[in-house]
C-alpha positions in Angstrom: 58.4 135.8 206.3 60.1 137.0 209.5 62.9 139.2 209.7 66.1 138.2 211.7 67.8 140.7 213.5 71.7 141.0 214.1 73.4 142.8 216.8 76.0 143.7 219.2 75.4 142.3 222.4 78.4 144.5 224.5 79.7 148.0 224.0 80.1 147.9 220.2 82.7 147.0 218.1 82.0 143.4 218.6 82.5 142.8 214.7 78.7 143.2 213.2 79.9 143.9 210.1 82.0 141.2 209.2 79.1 138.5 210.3 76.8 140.4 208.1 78.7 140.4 204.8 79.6 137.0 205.8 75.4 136.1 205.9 74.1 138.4 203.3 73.6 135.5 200.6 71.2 133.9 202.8 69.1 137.4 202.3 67.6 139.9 200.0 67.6 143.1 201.6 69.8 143.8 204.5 68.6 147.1 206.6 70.4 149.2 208.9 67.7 150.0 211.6 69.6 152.9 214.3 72.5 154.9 214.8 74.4 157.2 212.3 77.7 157.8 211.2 79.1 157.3 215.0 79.2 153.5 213.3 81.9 151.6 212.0 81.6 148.1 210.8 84.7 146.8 209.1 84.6 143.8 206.2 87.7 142.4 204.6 88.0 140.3 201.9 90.3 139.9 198.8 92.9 141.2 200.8 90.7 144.9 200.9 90.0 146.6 204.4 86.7 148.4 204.0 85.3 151.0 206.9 81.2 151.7 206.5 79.3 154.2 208.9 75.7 154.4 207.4 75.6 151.8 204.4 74.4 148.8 205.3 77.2 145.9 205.6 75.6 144.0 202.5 76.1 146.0 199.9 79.4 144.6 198.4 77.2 141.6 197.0 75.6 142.0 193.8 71.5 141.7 194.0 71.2 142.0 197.5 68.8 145.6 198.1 70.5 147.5 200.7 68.2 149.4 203.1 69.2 152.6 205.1 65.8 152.6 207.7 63.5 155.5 209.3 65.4 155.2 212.4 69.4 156.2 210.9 70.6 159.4 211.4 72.4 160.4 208.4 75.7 163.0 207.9 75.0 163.7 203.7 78.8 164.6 203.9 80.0 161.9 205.3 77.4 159.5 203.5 78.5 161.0 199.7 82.6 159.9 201.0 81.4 156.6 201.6 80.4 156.3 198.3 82.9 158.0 196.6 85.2 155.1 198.3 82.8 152.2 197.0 82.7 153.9 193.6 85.8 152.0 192.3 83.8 148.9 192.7 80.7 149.4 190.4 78.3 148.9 193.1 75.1 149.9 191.8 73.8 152.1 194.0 70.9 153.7 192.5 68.9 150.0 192.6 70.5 148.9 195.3 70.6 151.2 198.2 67.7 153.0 199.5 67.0 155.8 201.9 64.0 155.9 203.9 62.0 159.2 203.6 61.8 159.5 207.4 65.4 159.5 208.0 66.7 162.0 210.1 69.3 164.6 208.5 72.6 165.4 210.6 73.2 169.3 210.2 76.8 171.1 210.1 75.2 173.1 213.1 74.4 169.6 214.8 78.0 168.8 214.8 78.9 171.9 216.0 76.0 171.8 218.9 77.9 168.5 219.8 81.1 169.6 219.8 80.6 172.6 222.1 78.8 171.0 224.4 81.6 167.8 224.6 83.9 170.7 225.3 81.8 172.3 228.0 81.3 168.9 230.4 85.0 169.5 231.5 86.4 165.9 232.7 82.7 164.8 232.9 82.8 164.0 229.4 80.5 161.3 227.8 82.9 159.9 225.2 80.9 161.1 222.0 82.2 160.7 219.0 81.5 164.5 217.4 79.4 163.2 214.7 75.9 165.3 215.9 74.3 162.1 216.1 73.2 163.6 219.4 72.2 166.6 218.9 70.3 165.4 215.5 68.2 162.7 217.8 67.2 165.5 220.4 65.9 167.5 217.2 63.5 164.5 216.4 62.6 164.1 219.2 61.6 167.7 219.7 59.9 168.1 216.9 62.4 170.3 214.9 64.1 167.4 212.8 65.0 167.7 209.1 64.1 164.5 207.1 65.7 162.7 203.9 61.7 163.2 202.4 62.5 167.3 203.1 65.0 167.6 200.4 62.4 167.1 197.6 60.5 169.9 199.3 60.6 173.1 197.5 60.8 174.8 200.5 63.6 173.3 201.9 66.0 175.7 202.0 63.5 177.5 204.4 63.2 174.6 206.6 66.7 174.2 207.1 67.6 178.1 207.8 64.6 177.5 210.5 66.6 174.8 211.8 70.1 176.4 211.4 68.7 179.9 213.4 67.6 178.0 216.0 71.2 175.9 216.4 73.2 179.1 216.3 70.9 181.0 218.8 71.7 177.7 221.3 75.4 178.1 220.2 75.7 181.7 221.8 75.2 179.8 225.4 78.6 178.4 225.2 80.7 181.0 225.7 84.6 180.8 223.6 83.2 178.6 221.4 84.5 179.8 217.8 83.3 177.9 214.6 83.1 179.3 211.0 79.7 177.7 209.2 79.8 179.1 206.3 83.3 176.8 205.5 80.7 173.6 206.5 77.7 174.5 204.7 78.4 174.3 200.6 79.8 170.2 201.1 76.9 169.9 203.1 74.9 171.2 200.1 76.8 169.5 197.5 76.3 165.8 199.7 72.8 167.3 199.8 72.5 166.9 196.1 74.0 163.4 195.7 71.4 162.0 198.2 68.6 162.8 195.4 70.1 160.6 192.9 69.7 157.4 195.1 65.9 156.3 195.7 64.3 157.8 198.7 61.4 155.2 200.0 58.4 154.5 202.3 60.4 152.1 203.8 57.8 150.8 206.5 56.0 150.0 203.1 58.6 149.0 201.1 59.8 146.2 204.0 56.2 144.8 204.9 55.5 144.6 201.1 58.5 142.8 200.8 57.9 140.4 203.5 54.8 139.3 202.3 56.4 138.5 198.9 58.8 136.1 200.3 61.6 138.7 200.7 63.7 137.6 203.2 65.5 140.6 205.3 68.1 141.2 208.1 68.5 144.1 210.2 71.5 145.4 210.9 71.9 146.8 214.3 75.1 149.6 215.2 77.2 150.1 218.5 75.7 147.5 220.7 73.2 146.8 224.0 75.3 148.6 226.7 74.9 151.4 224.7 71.8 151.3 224.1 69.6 155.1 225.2 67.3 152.8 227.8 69.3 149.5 228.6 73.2 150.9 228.1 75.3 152.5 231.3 73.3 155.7 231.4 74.3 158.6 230.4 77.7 157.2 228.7 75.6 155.5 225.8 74.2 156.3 222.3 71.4 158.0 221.6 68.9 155.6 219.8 67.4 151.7 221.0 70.4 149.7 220.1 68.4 146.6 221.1 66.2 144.2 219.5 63.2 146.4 219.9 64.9 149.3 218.0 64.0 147.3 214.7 60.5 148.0 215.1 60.4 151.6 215.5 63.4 151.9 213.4 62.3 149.9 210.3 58.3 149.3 211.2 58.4 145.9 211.1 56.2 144.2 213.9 57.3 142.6 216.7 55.3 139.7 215.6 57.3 140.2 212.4 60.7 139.6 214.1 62.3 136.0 214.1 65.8 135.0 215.0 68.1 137.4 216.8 71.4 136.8 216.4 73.7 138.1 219.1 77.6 139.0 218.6 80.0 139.3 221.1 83.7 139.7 221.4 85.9 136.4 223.1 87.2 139.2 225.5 85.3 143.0 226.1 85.8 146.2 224.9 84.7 149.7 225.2 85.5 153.1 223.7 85.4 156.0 225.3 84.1 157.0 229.3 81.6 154.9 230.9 81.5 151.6 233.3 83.5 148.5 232.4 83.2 146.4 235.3 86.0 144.1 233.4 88.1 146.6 232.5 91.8 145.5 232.5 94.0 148.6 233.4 97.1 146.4 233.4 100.0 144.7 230.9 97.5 142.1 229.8 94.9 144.6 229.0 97.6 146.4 226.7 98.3 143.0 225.2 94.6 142.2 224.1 94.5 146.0 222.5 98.0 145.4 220.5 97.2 141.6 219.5 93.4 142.8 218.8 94.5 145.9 217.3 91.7 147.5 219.3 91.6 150.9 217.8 88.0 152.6 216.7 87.2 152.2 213.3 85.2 155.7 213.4 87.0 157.5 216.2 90.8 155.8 216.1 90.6 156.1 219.8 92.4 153.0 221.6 89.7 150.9 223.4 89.5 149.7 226.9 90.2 145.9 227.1 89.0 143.6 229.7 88.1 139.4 230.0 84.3 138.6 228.6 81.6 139.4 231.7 78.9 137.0 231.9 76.6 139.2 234.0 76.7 141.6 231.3 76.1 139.3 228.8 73.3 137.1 230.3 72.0 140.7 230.7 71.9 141.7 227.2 70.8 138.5 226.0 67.2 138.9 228.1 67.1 142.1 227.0 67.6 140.9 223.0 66.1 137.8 223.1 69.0 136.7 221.4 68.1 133.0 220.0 71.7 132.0 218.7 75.5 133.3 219.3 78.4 134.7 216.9 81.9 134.8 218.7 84.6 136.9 217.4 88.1 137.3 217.6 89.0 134.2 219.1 92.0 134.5 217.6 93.5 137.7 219.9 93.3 135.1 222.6 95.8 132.6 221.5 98.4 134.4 223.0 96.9 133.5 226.7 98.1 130.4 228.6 94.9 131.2 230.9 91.5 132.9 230.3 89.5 134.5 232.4 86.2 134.7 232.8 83.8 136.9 234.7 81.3 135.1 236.2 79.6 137.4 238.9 80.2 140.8 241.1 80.4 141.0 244.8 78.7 143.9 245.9 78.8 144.7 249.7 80.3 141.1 250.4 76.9 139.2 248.5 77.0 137.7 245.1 75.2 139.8 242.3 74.7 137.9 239.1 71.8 140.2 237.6 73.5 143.7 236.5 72.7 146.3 238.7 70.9 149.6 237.6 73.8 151.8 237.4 77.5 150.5 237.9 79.0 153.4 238.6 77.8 154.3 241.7 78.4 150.7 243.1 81.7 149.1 244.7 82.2 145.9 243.3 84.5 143.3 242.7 84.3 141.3 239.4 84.6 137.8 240.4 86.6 135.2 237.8 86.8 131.8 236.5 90.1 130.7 235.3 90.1 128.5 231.9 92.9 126.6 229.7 93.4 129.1 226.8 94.8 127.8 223.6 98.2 129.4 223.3 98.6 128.2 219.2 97.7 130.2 216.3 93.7 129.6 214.9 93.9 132.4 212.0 94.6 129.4 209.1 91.7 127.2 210.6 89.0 126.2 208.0 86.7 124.0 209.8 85.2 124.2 213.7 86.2 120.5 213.9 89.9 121.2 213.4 90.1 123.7 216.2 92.1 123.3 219.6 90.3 121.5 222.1 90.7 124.2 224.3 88.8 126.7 222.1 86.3 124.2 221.6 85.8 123.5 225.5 86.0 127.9 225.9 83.3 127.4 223.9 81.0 124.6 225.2 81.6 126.4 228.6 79.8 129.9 227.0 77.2 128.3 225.8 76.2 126.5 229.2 76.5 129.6 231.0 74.8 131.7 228.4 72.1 129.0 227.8 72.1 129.9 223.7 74.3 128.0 221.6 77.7 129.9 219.7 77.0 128.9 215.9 79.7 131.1 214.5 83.6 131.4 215.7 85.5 133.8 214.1 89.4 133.4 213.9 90.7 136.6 211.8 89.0 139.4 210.0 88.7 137.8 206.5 85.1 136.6 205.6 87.2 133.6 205.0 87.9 133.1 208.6 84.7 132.2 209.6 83.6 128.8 211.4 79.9 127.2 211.7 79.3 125.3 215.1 76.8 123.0 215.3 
């Protein structure tokens, strides 16, 4: 068996969540692969809004194996209040959702490390979202990292003061920077202490075991490509491979092991925080597209930057991916638009520039559009692809000859409900 890998081909937010809930049946084990608590993958359904950070997307269906991987950063506190809020519906966790031993632990002192040194870049900010996800990377990285395996460890408690002596000694550099630890350390503890009643796994073993008995398996990718640490708008990205190739080191499944990549993407653009957005719409119909998409961070709350979909950026992070089929959302935030536009290419220097340059900042360029009929009538009570305005269909057809990889999914509204196959 191969496993298929979903992701967000833009600047996050594109909607991951909702397409996996929507696809879990057609798997056994969904597994979160990157990222940390920074996430925030919305589902809604039976008339419930639900908001997860590090559990997987799948874990509201019954017999489906939920799978937090190697190469998740995980907050214990923030992790034990996610399932305090799923506890009123009987999920059952201990079977269900697994922790892989090589998990990296966030730290108070990790969110305190990011925290001060947010506050010490002044206007040159990179947009992080406080969470230490950071701060806990560079520890892995550098050798120093606490694991989820560690907390079995009798010696534990010594490995973490190691840890926690070293953050505060790095915390002296930043001078007026007042925090009280102590007040952050016992839920840390407590949270500490719920993580051992769920199963902690080999989950490089667990996964390829799995595969060869038939098991078929999605990762679940969080933020998306242009944030990724390598391929994103350096430095205003995450920390961890957001892309395709994250699934490998952050599950140990081989690439040989990977089959279709699914790509999702927003009808329009978004992006939270600082950082380039060549698309960006600073204008009245950017605010329009943030009050009709109620573009607001799931994690954060901070209102996002709006723009019109950018093909350069797009065809970029589909190389990248190798993103073999398409899942549009929030087609229905554009059917207040006579007219759509469409980013085909930048003019850089006068020449045409259809390949996205190597850092977008330091460039002057001029996004170039293609205008398009928009739909202008409501698509949220649609329940087929066939029934939709010809319009949205030919919005459509037009993606997938510029994109060269055909849209299967069209979402019209955040219910799992409103969900349309192409093709």
């Amino acid at each position: 068996m191969k496993v298929d890998v979903l992701l967000g081909l833009q600047w996050g937010d594109e909607g991951k969540g909702k397409i996996v809930d929507v696809l879990t049946p057609d798997y056994d084990i969904i597994a979160r692969f990157q990222g940390g608590p920074n996430a925030g993958h919305t589902l809604e359904f039976n008339g419930i809004k639900h908001v997860l950070h590090t559990i997987p997307s799948g874990i509201f269906h019954a017999n489906v194996v939920n799978l937090v991987g190697n190469g998740v950063v995980i907050d214990p506190v923030i992790f034990k209040g996610e399932l305090d809020k799923l506890a009123p519906f009987n999920i059952d966790f201990e079977n269900r959702l697994l922790l892989s031993k090589k998990a990296h632990l966030i730290l108070p002192t990790h969110r305190l490390l990011d925290a001060a040194s947010e506050t010490a870049k002044g206007k040159n900010k990179i947009g992080s979202t406080l969470k230490g996800i950071g701060p806990t990377y560079m520890d892995k990285t550098g050798r120093n990292g606490l694991r989820v395996g560690d907390i079995f460890s009798p010696n534990f408690q010594e490995k973490y003061d190691a840890l926690v002596e070293k953050h505060v000694g790095m915390l002296k550099h930043y001078e007026g920077f007042e925090y009280d630890l102590s007040s952050l350390e016992k839920p840390w503890m407590d949270a500490i202490e719920s993580l051992k009643n769920l199963q902690a796994v080999d989950s490089e073993h667990y996964l390829n075991t799995a595969l060869l008995n038939g098991k078929r398996v999605l990762a679940e990718g969080a933020q998306g490509t242009m944030l990724d640490i390598d391929f994103g708008t350096y430095p205003f990205v995450t920390s961890s491979n957001t892309v395709t190739a994250g699934t490998c080191t952050g599950l140990g499944i081989a690439p040989t092991r990977i089959g279709k990549v699914i790509g999702i993407f927003k009808a329009y653009c978004t992006r939270v925080g600082s950082g380039p957005f060549p698309t960006e719409l600073d204008d009245e119909v950017g605010e329009e597209i943030r009050k009709e998409g109620r573009e607001f961070g799931a994690t954060t709350g901070r209102p996002r930057r709006c723009g019109w979909i950018d093909l350069v950026q797009m065809r970029y992070a589909i190389m990248i991916n190798g993103v073999t089929e398409l899942s549009m959302m929030k087609a229905d935030v554009l059917s207040i638009f006579d007219k759509i536009s469409v980013c085909t290419h930048y003019l850089v220097n006068g020449e045409k520039v259809y390949d996205f340059p190597f850092d977008v900042s330091d460039l002057d360029f001029t996004p170039v559009y293609e205008e398009l009929e928009g739909w202008n009538c409501d698509l949220t009570e649609l329940s087929d692809y066939e029934s939709a305005p010809d319009a949205l269909k030919k919005y459509v057809t037009y993606l997938e000859a510029q994109l060269n990889v055909p849209i299967n999914v069209v979402s019209v509204g955040p219910d799992r409900k409103q969900t349309l196959a192409n093709h």
